[in-house]
C-alpha positions as CSV (number, residue, x, y, z in Angstrom):
1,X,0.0,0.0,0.0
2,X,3.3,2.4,0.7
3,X,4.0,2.2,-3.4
4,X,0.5,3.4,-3.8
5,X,0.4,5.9,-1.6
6,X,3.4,7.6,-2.8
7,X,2.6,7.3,-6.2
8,X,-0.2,8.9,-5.5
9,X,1.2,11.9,-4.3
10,X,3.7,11.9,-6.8
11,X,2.1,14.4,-8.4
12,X,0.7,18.1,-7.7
13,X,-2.6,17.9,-9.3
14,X,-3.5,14.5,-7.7
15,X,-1.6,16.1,-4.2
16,X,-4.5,18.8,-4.5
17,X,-7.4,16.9,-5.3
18,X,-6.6,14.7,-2.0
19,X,-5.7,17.5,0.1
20,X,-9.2,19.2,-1.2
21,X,-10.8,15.5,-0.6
22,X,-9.4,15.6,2.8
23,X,-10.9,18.9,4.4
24,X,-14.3,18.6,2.0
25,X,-16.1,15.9,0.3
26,X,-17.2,15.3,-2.1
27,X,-15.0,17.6,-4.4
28,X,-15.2,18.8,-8.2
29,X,-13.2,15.9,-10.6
30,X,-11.3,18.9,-11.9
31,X,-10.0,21.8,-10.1
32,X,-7.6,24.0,-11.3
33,X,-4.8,25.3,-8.5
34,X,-5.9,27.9,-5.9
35,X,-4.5,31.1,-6.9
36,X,-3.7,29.9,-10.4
37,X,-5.2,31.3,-13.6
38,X,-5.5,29.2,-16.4
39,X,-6.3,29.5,-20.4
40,X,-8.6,27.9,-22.2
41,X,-6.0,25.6,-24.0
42,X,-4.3,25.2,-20.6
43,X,-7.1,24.3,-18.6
44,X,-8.4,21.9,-21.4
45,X,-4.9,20.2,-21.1
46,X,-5.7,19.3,-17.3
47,X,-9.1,18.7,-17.7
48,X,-7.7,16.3,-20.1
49,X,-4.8,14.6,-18.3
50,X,-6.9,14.0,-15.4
51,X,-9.5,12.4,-16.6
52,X,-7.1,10.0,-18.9
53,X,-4.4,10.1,-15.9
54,X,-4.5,11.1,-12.5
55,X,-8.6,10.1,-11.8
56,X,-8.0,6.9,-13.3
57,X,-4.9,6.0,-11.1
58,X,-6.3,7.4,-7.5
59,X,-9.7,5.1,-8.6
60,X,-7.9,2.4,-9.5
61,X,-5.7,2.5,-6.3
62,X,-9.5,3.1,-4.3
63,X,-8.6,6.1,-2.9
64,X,-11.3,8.0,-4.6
65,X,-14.2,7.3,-6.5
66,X,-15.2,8.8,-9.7
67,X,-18.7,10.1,-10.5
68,X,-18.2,10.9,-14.5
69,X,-21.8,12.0,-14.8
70,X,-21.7,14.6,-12.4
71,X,-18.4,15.0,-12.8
72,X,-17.6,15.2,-9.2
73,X,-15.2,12.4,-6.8
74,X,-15.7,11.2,-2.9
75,X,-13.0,9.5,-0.6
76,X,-12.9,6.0,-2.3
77,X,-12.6,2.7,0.4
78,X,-8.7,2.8,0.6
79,X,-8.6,7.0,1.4
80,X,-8.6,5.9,5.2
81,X,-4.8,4.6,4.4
82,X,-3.7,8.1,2.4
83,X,-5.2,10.2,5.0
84,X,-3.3,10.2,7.6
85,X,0.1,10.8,5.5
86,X,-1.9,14.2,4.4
87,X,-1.9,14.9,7.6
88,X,1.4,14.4,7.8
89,X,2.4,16.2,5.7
90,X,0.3,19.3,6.4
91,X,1.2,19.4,10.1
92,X,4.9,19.3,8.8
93,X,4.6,21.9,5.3
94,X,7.4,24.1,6.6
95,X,9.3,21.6,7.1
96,X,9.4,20.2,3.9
97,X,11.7,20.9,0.7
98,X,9.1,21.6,-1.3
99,X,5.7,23.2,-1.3
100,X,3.0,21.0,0.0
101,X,0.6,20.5,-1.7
């Protein structure tokens, strides 16, 4: 489950969605970052990689589950096992080399 988890949060847009997941579910599939401004072609591109990439992966690992038709996720059966290295890593973001999330 360890190879999961940090696969998981290999990545910032998947990082985000759990973080978001975390404080409030359900959440919006796709969120762009807070603070970030995207353009059309741009947000298009992430709309598109996580619905081919990073939804598919945190379903298939159970940590979320996908609602296509509403276009929405909730915590999936496995999120009990990622959430407390979120925590983790939000009680320690200073700490950390890089920015979390």
């Amino acid at each position: 489950m360890l190879d999961e988890i940090m696969a998981a949060l290999a990545d910032e847009h998947r990082r985000e969605l759990l973080v978001a997941l975390s404080k409030h579910n359900p959440q919006a599939a796709v969120q762009t970052p807070e603070g970030v401004q995207l353009g059309d072609e741009q947000l298009e591109e992430l709309q598109i990689e996580m619905c081919h990439n990073h939804l598919p992966r945190l379903e298939d690992a159970g940590f979320i589950e996908w609602q296509k038709k509403q276009d929405i996720v909730v915590k999936g059966p496995e999120f009990e096992q990622i959430e407390p290295v979120l925590e983790m890593f939000e009680e320690n973001a200073d700490e950390l080399p890089v920015e979390w999330p």
